[in-house]
DRENGUDO-854883 format. One record per residue (C-alpha): residue in three letters; x, y, z. Coordinates in pm, whole numbers, padded with zeros to 5 digits, always signed. Example, Ala and Ser with C-alpha at 12.3 -4.5 7.8 and 13.67 -1.06 7.14 Angstrom:
<nodes>
ALA+01230-00450+00780;SER+01367-00106+00714;
</nodes>
This chain:
<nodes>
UNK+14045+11221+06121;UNK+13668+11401+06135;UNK+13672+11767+06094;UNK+13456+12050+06049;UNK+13549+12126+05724;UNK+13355+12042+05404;UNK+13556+11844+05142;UNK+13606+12092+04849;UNK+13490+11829+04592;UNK+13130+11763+04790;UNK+13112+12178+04782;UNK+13156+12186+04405;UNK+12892+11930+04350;UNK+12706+12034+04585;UNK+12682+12376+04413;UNK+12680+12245+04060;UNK+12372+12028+04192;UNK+12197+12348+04343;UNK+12278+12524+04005;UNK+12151+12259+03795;UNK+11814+12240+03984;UNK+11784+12582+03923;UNK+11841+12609+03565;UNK+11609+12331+03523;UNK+11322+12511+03680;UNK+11403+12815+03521;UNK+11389+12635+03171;UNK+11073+12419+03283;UNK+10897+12735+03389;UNK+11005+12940+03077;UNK+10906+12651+02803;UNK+10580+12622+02989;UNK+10505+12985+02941;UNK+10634+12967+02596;UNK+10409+12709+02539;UNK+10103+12878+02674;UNK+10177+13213+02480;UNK+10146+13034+02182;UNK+09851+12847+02292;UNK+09683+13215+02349;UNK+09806+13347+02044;UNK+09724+13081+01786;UNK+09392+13176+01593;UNK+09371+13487+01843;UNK+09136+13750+01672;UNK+09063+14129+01751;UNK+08725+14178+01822;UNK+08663+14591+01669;UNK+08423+14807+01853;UNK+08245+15109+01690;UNK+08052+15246+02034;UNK+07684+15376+01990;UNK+07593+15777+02031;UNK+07554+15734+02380;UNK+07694+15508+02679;UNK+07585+15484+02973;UNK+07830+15503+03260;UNK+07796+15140+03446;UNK+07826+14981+03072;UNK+08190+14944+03098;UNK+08182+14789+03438;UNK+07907+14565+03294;UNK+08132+14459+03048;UNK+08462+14396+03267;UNK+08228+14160+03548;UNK+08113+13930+03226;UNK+08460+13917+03083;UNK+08566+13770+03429;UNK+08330+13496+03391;UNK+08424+13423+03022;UNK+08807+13412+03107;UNK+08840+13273+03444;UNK+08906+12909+03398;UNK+08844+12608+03627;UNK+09145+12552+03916;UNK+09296+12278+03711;UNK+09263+12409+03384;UNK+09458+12729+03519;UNK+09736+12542+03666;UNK+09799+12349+03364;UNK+09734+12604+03111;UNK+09717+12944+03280;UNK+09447+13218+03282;UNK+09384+13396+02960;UNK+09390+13748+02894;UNK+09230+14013+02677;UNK+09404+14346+02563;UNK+09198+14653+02535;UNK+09377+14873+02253;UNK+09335+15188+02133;UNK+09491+15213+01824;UNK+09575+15558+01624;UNK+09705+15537+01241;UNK+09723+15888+01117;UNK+09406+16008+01240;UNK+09175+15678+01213;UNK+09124+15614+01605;UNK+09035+15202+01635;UNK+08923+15059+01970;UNK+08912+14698+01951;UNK+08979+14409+02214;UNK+09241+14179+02103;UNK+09095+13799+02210;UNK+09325+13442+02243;UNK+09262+13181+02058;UNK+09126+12996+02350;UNK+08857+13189+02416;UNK+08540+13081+02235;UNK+08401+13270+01929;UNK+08143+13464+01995;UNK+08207+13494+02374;UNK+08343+13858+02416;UNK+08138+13961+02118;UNK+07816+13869+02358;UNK+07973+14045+02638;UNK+08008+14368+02423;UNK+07682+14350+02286;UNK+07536+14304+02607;UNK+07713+14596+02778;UNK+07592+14868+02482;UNK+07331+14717+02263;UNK+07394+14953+02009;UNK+07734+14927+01910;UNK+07891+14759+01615;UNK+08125+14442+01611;UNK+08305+14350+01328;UNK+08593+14083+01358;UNK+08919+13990+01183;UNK+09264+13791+01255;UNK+09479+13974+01513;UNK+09850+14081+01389;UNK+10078+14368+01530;UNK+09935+14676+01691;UNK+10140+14839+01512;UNK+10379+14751+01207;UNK+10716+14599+01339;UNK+10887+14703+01035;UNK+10886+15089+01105;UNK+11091+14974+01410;UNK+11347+14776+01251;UNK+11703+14914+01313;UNK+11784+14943+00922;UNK+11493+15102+00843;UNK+11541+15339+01085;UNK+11886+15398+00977;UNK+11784+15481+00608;UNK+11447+15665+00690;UNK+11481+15835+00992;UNK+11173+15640+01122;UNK+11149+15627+01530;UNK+10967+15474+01812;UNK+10935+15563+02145;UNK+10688+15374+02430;UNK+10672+15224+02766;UNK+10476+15101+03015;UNK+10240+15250+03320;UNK+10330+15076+03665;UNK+10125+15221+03977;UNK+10356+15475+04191;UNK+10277+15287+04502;UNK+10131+14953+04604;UNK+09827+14762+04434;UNK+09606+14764+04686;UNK+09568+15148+04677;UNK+09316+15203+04402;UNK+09335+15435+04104;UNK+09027+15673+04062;UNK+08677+15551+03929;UNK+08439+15835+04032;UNK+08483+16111+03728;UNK+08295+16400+03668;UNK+08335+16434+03284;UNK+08440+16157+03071;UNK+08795+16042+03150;UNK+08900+15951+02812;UNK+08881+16275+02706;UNK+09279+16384+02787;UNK+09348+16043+02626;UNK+09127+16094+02305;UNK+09312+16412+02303;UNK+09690+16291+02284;UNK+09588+16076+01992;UNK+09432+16347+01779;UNK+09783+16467+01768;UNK+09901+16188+01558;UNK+09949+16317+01164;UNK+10026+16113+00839;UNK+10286+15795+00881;UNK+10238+15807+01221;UNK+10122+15518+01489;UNK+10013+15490+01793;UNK+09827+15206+02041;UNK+09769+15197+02409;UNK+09694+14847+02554;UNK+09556+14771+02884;UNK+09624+14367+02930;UNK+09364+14222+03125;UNK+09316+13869+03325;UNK+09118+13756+03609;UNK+09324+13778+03911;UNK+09416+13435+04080;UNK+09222+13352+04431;UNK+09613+13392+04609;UNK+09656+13712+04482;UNK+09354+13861+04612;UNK+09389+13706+04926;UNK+09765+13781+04987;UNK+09628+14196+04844;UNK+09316+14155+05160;UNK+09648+14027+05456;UNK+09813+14347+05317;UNK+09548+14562+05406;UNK+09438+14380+05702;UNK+09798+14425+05824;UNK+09846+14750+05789;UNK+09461+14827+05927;UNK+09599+14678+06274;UNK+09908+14899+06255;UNK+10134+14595+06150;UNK+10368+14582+05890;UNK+10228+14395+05583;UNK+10618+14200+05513;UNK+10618+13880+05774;UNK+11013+13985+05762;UNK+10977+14333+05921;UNK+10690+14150+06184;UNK+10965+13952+06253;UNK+11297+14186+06323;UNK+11021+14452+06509;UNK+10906+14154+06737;UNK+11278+14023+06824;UNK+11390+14440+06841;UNK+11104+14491+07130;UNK+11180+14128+07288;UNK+11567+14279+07303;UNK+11410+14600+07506;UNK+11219+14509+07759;UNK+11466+14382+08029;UNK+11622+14737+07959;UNK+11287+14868+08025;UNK+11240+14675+08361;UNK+11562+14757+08488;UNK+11479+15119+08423;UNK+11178+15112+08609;UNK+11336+14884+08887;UNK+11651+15128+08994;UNK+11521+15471+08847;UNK+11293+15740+09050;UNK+10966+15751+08920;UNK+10652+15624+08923;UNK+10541+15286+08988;UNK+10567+15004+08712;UNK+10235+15122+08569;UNK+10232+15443+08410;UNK+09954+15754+08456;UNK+09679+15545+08210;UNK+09691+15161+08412;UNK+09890+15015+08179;UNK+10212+14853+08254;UNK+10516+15037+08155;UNK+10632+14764+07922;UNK+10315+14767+07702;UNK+10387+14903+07366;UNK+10284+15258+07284;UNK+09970+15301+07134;UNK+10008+15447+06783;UNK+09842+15741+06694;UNK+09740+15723+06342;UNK+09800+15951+06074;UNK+09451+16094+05931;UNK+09588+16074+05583;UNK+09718+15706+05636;UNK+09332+15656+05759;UNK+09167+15744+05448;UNK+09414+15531+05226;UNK+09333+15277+05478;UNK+08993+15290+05370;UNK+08986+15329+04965;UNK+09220+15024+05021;UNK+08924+14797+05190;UNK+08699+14908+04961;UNK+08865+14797+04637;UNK+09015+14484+04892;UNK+08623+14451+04870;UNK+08442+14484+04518;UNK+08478+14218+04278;UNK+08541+14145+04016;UNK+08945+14178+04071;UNK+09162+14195+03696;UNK+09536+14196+03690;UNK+09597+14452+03468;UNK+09939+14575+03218;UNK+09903+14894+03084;UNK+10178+14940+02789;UNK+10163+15234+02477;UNK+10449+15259+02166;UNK+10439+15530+01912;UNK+10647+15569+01532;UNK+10679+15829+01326;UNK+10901+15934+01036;UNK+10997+16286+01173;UNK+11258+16201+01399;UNK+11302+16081+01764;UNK+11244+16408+01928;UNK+10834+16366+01780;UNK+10843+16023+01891;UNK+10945+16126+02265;UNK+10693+16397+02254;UNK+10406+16208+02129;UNK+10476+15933+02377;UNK+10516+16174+02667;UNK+10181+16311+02560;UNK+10021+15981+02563;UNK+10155+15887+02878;UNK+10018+16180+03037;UNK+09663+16144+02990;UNK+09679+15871+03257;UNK+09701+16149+03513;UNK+09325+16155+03510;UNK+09332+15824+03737;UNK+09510+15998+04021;UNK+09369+15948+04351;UNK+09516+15791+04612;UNK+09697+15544+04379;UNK+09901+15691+04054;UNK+10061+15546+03755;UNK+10423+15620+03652;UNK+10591+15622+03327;UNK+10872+15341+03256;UNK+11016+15362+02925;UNK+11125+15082+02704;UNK+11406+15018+02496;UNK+11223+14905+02207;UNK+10837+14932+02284;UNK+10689+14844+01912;UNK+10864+14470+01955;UNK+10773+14430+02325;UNK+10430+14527+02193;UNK+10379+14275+01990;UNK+10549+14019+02123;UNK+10329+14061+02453;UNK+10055+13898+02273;UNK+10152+13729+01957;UNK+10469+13454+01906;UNK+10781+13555+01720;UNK+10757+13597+01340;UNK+10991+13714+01107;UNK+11116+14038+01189;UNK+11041+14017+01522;UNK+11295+13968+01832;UNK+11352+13776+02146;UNK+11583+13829+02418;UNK+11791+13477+02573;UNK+11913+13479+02881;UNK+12114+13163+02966;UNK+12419+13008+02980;UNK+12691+12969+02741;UNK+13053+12855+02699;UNK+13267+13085+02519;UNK+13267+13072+02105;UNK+13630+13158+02067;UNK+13796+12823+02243;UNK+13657+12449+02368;UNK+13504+12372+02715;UNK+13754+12343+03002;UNK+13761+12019+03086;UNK+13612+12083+03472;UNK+13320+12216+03286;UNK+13280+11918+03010;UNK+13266+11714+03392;UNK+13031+11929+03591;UNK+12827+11840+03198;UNK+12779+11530+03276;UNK+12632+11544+03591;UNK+12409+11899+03516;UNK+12287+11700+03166;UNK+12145+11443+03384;UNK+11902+11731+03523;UNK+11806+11812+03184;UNK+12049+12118+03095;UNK+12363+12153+02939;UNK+12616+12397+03013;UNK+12850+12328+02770;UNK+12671+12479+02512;UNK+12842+12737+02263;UNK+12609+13045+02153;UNK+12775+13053+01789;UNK+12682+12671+01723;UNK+12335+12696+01838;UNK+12255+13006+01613;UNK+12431+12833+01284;UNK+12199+12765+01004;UNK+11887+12896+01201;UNK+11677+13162+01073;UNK+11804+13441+01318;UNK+12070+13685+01395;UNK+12256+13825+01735;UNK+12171+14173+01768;UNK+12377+14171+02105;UNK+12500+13958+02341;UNK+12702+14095+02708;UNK+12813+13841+02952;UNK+12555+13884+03265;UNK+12616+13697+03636;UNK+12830+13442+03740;UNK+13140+13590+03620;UNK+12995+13600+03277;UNK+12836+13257+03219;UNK+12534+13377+03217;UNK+12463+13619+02924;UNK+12152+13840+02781;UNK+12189+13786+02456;UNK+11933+13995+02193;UNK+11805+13763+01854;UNK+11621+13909+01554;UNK+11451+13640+01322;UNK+11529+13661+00975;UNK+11298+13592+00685;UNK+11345+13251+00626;UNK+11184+12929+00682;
</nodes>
C-alpha cells in the first residue's frame, strides 16, 4: 500500500545525511582557514614607522592605493589561499606610543617597507619579528587572580550599513582625540588599536554598488523584501479595480493621466537623498579595503581603570562621524582575541571549539555508534568524547556548555599549556 507518508527510517537518514554534509563543510571550511592563518602568520614581521616632522595630507591615501596592489592576489591564488591582510597598530606601553604595520609572512620583504617610504620619504623603518600586541600573560585568569591585573577591549562595527561612508574631509588632524586617549596610559599599563586591512574581493564591491543602485531607484536592496512587496501589490490590484469599477468617482485615470493602478510615486526624503549620494561616491573611488577595527587595554589598577581607559579609547573614533558611525562592541577577553586575530595559538594562548561531542560521563547510545558509521563515511565522527580527545594534549578546558541540538553541539573554551 503507497502512502503519503515518509518512512521514519528514510527521515532519520535522510537528516543524519543533511547533518553530516554540513559538518563536513563546516570542518572543510574551518581547517582551510586554519590553514591559511598560519600560512599568514608564519615568519609575519611588524614593519615600525617613526613619521617625519611633517606629512602631507594625501600621503596616507598614497600609501593605502599601493598596499592594494602589493596584497591583492591573482583570482586563483585568492581562492586557494585567500587575500592577505595588514594590521595598522597603534601600540601604547606606559607612555612609549609605537605605530607600526604588522605584515604576513606571505607578503614579500621589502614590499610594504617601499610603500611607506614612498608615501613619506622621510620617515624611518626599522623591522623585527611580529609577537603579541600586547603581552597575553597580563590577561591570564591566575594572574589576574593574584595581581589584580585587568583587561578590557572590543571591537568598532559601523552603526549602519557599509556602503554609507565614515568621514574623510577633516579640518585639523583626526588623530588628535586618539593620540589623546593614549597619553592617558601610566606605568604597567597597555594599550593597541588595530585597524585589519585587506583588499576587498570583486563580489563584495559589486554586491555594495546593487545595494546602492537599489535603493537609488527607491527599491529595497534584500531580493526577499522585492519579492513579498511585488506579490503584496499583485494581491491589491483587483481590489483596486473593483473599487474604481462600482465606486463614484472619477474615471480609471486619476487627475495626473496615470491609471489608477500605477503605483504611487515616492516622494523622497531630502535626508535619505544626501546619504544616497555619499553612498555613490564611496560605491565609486577605489581602492575598496575591508577593514576590522579592534583595541584591548591592561592595567594593574583594577577593572574599573581598564573600563575607563577602553571607553576612552573607543571614543576617539567619534571623529569619523558623518553619515556612517562606528559603535562600540565589547569583548569577553580582548588581549587573546587580539592576538589570536593575527598570530596561531602558542602557549598561553586560547581557542574556542565549537563541535560536537558525546557525553564524557557514559558510552555512545547505540543509535548514535549507527548513525557513526554512515556520518564517518563523510569524513566526521560524532561519536567523539571531549574528555578523550583533550587527554595527554598540551591544553586545558576553561569551559565547556552544551550549545544547539539539544546539547550535542557545545562551545567549549581551551587554554594551551606550556608543554610540547
Amino acid at each position: 500500500m503507497v502512502t503519503g507518508l515518509i518512512d521514519p527510517a528514510v527521515l532519520a537518514t535522510l537528516t543524519a545525511g543533511t547533518l553530516a554534509v554540513t559538518a563536513v563543510g563546516v570542518l572543510v571550511r574551518e581547517r582551510v582557514w586554519l590553514w591559511r592563518h598560519r600560512r599568514f602568520a608564519d615568519a609575519a614581521r611588524w614593519v615600525n614607522i617613526a613619521p617625519p616632522p611633517t606629512v602631507e595630507p594625501a600621503s596616507a591615501a598614497a600609501l593605502w592605493t599601493t598596499l592594494s596592489g602589493v596584497l591583492a592576489p591573482a583570482r586563483w591564488t585568492r581562492l586557494r589561499y585567500g587575500t592577505a591582510h595588514v594590521a595598522w597598530e597603534y601600540t601604547w606601553s606606559a607612555r612609549v606610543l609605537t605605530i607600526r604595520i604588522w605584515v604576513p609572512g606571505t607578503v614579500p620583504p621589502g614590499a610594504v617597507e617601499a610603500a611607506v617610504t614612498a608615501a613619506w620619504p622621510g620617515a624611518t623603518i626599522t623591522t623585527e619579528p611580529a609577537a603579541d600586541p600586547i603581552p597575553t600573560t597580563l590577561a591570564e585568569p591566575t594572574r589576574r587572580a593574584e595581581s589584580g591585573d585587568a583587561e578590557a577591549g572590543g571591537a568598532l562595527w559601523p552603526h549602519h550599513g557599509d556602503v554609507l561612508p565614515l568621514r574623510v574631509d577633516h579640518d585639523v588632524d583626526p588623530l588628535r582625540a586618539l593620540l589623546a586617549s593614549g597619553g592617558g596610559v601610566r606605568n604597567r599599563e597597555h594599550a593597541c588599536l588595530q585597524v585589519l586591512a585587506r583588499p576587498a574581493t570583486a563580489r563584495r564591491v559589486a554586491r555594495a554598488r546593487r545595494t546602492v543602485a537599489a535603493a537609488a531607484g527607491g527599491r529595497s536592496p534584500d531580493p526577499v523584501a522585492r519579492l513579498v512587496g511585488g506579490l503584496a501589490w499583485t494581491l491589491v490590484q483587483p481590489v483596486i479595480w473593483l473599487t474604481e469599477v462600482f465606486l463614484p468617482g472619477p474615471g480609471s485615470r486619476g487627475r495626473s493621466g496615470q491609471p489608477a493602478t500605477a503605483r504611487p510615486e515616492v516622494r523622497r526624503d531630502p535626508v535619505e537623498q544626501v546619504r544616497l549620494r555619499a553612498a555613490g561616491e564611496k560605491a565609486a573611488r577605489v581602492p575598496h579595503y575591508e577593514i576590522a577595527v579592534r583595541y584591548a587595554v591592561t592595567t594593574t589598577s583594577g577593572s574599573a581603570r581598564a573600563d575607563g581607559l577602553a571607553h576612552t579609547l573607543a571614543s576617539s573614533a567619534a571623529t569619523y562621524t558623518r553619515p556612517n558611525r562606528l559603535r562600540r562592541m565589547r569583548t569577553a577577553h580582548p588581549v587573546a582575541v587580539l592576538a589570536e586575530t593575527l598570530r596561531a595559538l602558542r602557549p598561553g594562548g586560547r581557542a574556542v571549539v565549537f563541535d560536537k561531542f558525546a557525553p564524557d560521563d557514559r558510552a555512545p547510545s547505540r543509535t548514535r555508534r549507527a548513525l557513526n558509521v554512515v556520518t564517518a563515511i563523510f569524513g566526521t565522527e560524532i561519536d567523539r568524547r571531549l574528555a578523550e580527545l583533550v587527554a595527554g594534549a598540551p591544553c586545558r578546558v576553561v569551559s565547556n556548555e552544551a550549545s544547539i541540538l539539544g546539547g550535542q553541539y557545545h562551545v567549549v573554551l581551551l587554554t594551551r599549556t606550556d608543554g610540547p
